[in-house]
N, C-alpha and C positions, 0 to 999 in steps of 0.2 A: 661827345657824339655829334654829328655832324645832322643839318636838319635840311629840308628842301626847300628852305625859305634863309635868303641875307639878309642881314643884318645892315649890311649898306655900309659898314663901318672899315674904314680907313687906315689902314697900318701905319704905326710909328715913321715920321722919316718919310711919306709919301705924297706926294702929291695930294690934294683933298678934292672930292667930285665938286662937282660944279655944282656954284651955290642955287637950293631949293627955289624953285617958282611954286608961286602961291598959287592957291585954285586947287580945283579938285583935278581926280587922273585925267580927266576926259579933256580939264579945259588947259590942261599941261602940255597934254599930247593932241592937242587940235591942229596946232599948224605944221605938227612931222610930219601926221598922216595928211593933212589935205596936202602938203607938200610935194608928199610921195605919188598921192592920185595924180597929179598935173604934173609930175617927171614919166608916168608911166602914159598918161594919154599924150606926152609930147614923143612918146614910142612908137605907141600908135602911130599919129601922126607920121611922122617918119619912116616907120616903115609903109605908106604909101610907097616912097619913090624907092625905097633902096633895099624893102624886105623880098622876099624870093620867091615869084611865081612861074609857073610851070610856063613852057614855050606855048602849047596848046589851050591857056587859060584865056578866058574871054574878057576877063577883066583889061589884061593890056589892049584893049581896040575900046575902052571905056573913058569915061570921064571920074572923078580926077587923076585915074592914073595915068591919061596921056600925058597930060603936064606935069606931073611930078614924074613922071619915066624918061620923057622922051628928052625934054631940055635941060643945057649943064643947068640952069638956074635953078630949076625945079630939082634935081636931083640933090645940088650942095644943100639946099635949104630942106630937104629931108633928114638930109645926112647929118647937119649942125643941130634938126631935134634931136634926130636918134642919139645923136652925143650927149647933149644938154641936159637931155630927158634922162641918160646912164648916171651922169654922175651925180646929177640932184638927186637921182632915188640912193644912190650909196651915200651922200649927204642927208638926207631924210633919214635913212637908218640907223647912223650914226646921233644922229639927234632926237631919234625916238628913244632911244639908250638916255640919253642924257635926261630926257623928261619925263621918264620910268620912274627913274631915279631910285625906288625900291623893287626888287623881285622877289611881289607876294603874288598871292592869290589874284589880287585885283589887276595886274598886269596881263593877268591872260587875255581876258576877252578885249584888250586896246590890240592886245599884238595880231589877235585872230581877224578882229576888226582888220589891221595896216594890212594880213596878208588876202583878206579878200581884195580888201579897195586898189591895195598894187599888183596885185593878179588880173583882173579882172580887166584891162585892157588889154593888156599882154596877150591872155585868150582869144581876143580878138583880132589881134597885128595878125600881119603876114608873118610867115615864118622868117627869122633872124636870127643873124651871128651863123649860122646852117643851115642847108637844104638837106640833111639827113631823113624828114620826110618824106620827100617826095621820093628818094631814095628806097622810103616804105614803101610806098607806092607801087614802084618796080615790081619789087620783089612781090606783092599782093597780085601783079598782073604775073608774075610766074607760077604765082599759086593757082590762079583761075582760069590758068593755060595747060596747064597737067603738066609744067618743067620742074625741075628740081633745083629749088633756089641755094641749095648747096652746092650744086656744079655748075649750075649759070650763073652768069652778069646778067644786070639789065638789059645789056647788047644783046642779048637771046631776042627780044622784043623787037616788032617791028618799030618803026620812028621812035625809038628807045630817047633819043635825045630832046625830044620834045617833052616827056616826061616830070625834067626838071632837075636830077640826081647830079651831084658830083661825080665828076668823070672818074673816080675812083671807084665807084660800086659800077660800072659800067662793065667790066670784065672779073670784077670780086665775087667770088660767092659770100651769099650772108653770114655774118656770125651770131645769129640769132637762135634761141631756141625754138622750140614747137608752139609754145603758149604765143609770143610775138607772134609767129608766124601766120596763124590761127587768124590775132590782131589784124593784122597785114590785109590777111583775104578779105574779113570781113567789109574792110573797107574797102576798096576795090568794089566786092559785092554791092551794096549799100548806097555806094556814090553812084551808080548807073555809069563810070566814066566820067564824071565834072572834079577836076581834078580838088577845088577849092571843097568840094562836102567830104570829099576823099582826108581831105586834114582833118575832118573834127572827130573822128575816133582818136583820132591819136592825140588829141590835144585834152580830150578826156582821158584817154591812160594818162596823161600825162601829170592832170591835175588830180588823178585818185592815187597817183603818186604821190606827191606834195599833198593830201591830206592824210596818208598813211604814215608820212614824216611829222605833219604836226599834231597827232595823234598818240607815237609811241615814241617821238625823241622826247618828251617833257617824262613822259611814264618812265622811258630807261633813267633819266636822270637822275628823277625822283627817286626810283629805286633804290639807286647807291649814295645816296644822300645830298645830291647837288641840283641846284637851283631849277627845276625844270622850267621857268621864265627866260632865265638869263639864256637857256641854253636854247631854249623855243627863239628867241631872238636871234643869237648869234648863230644858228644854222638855219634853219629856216625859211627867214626872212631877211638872211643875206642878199643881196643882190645881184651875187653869179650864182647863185640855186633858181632866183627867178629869174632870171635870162637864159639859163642854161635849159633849165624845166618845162618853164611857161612858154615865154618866148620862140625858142628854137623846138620844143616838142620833142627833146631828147626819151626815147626810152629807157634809159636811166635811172630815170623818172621813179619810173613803176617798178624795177628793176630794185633800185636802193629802198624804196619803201615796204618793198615786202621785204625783203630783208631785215631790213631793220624791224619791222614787225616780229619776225621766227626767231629775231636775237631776243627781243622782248619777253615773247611767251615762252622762250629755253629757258629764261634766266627767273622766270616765276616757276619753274617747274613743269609744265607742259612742254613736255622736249618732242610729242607726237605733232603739235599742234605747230609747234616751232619749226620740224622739219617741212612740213608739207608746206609750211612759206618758204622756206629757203628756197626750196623745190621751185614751188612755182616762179620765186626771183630768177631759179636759174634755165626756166625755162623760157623765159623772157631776154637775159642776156646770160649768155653762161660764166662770166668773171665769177659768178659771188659763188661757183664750187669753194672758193678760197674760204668760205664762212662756215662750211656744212662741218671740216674735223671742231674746228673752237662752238658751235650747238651741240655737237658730240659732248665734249667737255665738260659743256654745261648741265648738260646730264646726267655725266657721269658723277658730277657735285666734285665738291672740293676734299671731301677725304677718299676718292677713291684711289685703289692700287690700278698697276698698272693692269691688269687681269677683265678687271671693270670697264680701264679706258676703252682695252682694245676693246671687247664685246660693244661697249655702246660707237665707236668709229664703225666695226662692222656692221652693225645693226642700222646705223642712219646712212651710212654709202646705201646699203643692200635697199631701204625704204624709199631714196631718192632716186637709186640708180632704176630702181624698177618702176616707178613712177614715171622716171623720163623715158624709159624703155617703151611704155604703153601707150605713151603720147605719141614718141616715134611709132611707134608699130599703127595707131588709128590714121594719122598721118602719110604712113607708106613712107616715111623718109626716113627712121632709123636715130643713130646717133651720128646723121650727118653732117651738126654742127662743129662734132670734135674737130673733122680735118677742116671747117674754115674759121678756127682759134683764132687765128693767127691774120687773118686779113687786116686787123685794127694796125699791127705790127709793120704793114707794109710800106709806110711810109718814115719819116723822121723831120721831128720837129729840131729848131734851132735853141729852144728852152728845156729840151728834155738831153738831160745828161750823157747818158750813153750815146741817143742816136748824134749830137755834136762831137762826141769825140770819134762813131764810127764817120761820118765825114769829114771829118778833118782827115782820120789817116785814110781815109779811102782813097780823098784829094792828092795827098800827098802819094799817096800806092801809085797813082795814074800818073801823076806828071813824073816818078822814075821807070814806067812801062810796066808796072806789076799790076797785078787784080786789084782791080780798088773796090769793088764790088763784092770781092770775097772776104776782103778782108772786112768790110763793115757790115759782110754776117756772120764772121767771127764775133767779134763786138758784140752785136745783135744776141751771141747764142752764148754768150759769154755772162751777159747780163740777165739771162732768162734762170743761167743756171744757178748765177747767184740769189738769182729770187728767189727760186724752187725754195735752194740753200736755207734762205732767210724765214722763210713759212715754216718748214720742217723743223727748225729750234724752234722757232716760238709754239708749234703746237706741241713738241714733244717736251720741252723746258718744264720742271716742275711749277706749279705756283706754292710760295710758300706764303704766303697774306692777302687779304683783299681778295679771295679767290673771283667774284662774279664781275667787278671793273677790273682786275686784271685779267679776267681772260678778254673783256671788249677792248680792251686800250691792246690787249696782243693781235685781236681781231683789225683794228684800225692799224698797227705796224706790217700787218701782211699784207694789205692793202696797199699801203704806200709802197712796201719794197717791188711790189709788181708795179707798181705806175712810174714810181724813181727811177727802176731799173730797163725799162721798156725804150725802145725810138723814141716813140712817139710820146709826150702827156697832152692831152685834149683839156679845154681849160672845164670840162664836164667833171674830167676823173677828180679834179679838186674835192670839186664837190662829194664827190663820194669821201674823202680823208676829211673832208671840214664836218661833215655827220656824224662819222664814225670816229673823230678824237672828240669830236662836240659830246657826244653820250657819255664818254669817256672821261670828259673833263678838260677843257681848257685855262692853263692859271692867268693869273693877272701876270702883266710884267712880257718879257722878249716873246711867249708862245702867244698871247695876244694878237702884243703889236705885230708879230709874221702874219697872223690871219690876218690884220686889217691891211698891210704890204701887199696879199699875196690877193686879197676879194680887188684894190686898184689895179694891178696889174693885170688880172686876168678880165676885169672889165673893159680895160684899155686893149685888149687883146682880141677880144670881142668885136669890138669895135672898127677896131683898125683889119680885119681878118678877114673876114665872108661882107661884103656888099654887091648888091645885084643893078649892075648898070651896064648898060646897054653899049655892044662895044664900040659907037660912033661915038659915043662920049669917055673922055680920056682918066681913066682909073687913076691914074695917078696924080692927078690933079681931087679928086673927090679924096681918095684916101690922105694924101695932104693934109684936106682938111679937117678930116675923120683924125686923124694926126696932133695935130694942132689945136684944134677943140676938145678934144680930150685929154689931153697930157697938160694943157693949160687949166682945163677944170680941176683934173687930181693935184696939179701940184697948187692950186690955189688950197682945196681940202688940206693937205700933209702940211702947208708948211706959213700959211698966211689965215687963213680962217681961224678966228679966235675962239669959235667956238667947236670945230673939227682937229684941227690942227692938235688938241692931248692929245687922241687918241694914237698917233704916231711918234709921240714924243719917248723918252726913256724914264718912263716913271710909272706909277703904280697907285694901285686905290682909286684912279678915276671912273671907273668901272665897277659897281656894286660886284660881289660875289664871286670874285677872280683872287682872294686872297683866303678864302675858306677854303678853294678845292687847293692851293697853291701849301696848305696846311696838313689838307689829306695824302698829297702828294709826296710831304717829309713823310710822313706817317708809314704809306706802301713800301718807301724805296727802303725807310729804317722804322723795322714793328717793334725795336727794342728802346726806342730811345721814345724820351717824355717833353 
């Protein structure tokens, strides 16, 4: 039987962790975490010149941000922290892991310790990697104008562009639900108009987020008998959950955490208690509809007929539909989030699957005089339908073992097939499938090393992606070095750093408690075999 505590022990034929430092936990892990603090204040730091302030803010006619705004100098040398400062904190990470060394009990409060002390700048930055708040913003000044931020853009708004929003919510309606929305107003409300006090509601959702994660990701784990340390670590206190979370101020945030909360209390048996989070996740952002049949599920327990499922699926649509109904109805807006689903959709990334292939053929449609435009939402509706597809087996598939981690690990595959399958992947949605296989269980060995691949890549992507400089100073020259400073720090970590560079390598065991669930994981796939 599998316990919530590793053994820390080493599989035949494996690699062996890194050998033990002496000293107690605190004086092991002294130099990750202070490490990590002055990778996250060189963020700070940095984003002075290059984090995202509204056009209207007063801060830019200020001191230090004239020099770090206005001159190339001042800008590169934001830009080289804000890099410097990313990838020491995913090297700090990496090396809190190594000076854990066991996930017991006593590794909690180090890890809870690193995630204040590397939070706790970040809160403070300007907004980075995205301006999707100020984007809030907007939409809060539609709320406190009597518009309907379902049918408007921000362009509804007079001097809309001073605001601060990506030119993409400018003509988008929100895809938010009631509860956000609510959010939204209040801050508009609250800030009197200064756009800067206008951020800290949302930087507090954002952070009751990320404490509703390190709260019930250790509790799900525990649950189904896997390391809730190892796994507090490896999600967590990743370093694109806190850039993503903290940093940028994604709604997400609050979003994934209650979710993951309603998945918690479904899978203890409180399935009322479960929905009305889901609920409220999804009245925040509406994706996590994708969770509400697998709380179903979880209710209906693992011996139920089909008779049962359906009654408990009816039962929880009817509790949550009529819940979002009431919101809408105090609101005046209804369920006018349904028709703008679809807004996140409208664009395409060169990293997200479908929408590279519907460009290519769209490119090619156009240069022999055909629709190229139709055809890549063919593509686009091709790939939604597959999704649908892929949700619909995994909730209606029977489970025949492991009933409560397999329905979360079916819960984290519907997830992904929506983000795989989509234009667009946003390096946020990661985050949502690094929580949601995290609870689930990540083994030692290739599912790993993809996470520790996939946290550089999308940190480097971060990076090189949303910088805010001013257009007399030449982008492409700063993103160069946003370029270059970054992909020179990761590939020192992957492949030169003697003491980062295991974790990218092809081997196994350097990681406590990746070969216990890698054991549970024969177990699920074969319940017959010993």
């Amino acid at each position: 039987m599998l316990t919530s505590r590793s053994s820390g022990s080493t599989p035949e034929g494996s690699a062996p962790p890194a050998a033990p430092a002496a000293g107690t936990l605190e004086t092991r892990t002294h130099v990750a975490l202070l490490q990590g603090l002055v990778a996250s204040l060189l963020m700070l730091a940095g984003s002075v010149g290059v984090g995202w302030l509204a056009g209207s803010s007063a801060l830019i006619r200020t001191q230090p941000f004239i020099v770090a705004r206005t001159s190339p100098v001042g800008v590169i040398l934001c830009t080289v922290m804000l890099c410097v400062g990313a990838l020491l904190l995913l090297r700090s990470w990496l090396r809190l892991a190594q000076r854990i060394q066991v996930w017991d009990d006593a590794a909690r409060p180090v890890l809870i310790k690193a995630l204040v002390l590397w939070s706790a700048p970040l809160v403070l930055a300007l907004p980075l990697f995205s301006r999707d708040m100020y984007a809030y913003i907007g939409q809060g000044r539609l709320m406190m104008q009597g518009l309907n931020p379902y049918t408007n853009g921000i362009s509804a708004l007079n001097n809309y562009y001073q605001l601060g929003p990506d030119t993409l919510w400018t003509e988008a309606p929100t895809p938010y639900g009631p509860l956000f929305l609510w959010i939204e107003q209040f801050s508009v409300w609250a800030s009197l108009g200064v756009p800067e006090l206008a951020l800290i509601p949302f930087r507090l959702a954002a952070v009751a987020g990320v404490a509703l994660l390190a709260c019930f990701v250790p509790r799900l784990a525990s649950l189904h008998g896997l390391s809730p340390t190892r796994t507090l670590w490896l999600t967590v206190l990743n370093p694109v959950l806190l850039f993503n979370f903290i940093a940028s101020g994604h709604n997400d945030s609050l979003m994934l955490g209650l979710a993951v909360a309603g998945l918690y209390y479904a899978s203890v048996k409180r399935p009322v208690l479960g929905i009305l989070l889901v609920t409220a996740s999804i009245a925040v952002k509406p994706i996590t509809l994708i969770a509400l049949p697998f709380v179903a599920l979880l209710w209906a327990g693992s011996a139920a007929g089909w008779g049962r499922k359906i009654l408990c699926w009816l039962a929880t649509a009817s509790l949550a539909l009529g819940l979002l109904g009431l919101a809408g109805l105090v609101n005046g807006l209804g369920f006018g989030w349904v028709g703008a689903l679809d807004t996140p959709g409208a664009v395409w990334m060169w990293f997200a699957p479908v929408g590279l292939t519907g460009a290519i053929l769209s490119a090619a449609t156009d240069f022999f005089g055909g629709p190229g435009a139709a055809v890549a939402g063919v593509v686009s509706l091709i790939g939604k339908v597959v999704a649908v597809g892929v949700v619909l087996l995994l909730v209606l598939r029977p489970v025949r073992s492991a009933f409560g981690i397999t329905v979360l690990r079916r819960t984290a595959w519907a997830f992904a097939a929506v983000v795989l399958l989509a234009p667009v992947i946003q390096p946020w949605y990661m985050v949502w499938l690094l929580v949601l296989f995290g609870i689930a269980g990540i083994p030692d060995g290739w599912p790993l090393r993809t996470i520790m691949y996939l946290t550089a890549f999308f940190t480097l992507i971060s990076l090189t992606d949303q910088l805010s400089v001013f257009q007399w100073i030449p982008i492409g020259i700063v993103r160069a070095v946003a370029i270059a400073v970054g992909v020179s720090f990761a590939l020192y970590l992957i492949f030169f750093d003697k003491k980062t560079k295991v974790f990218f390598r092809h081997r196994e065991g350097y990681l406590p408690g990746g070969a216990q669930w890698s054991e549970f994981a024969r177990r699920v796939r074969h319940p017959g075999r010993r």
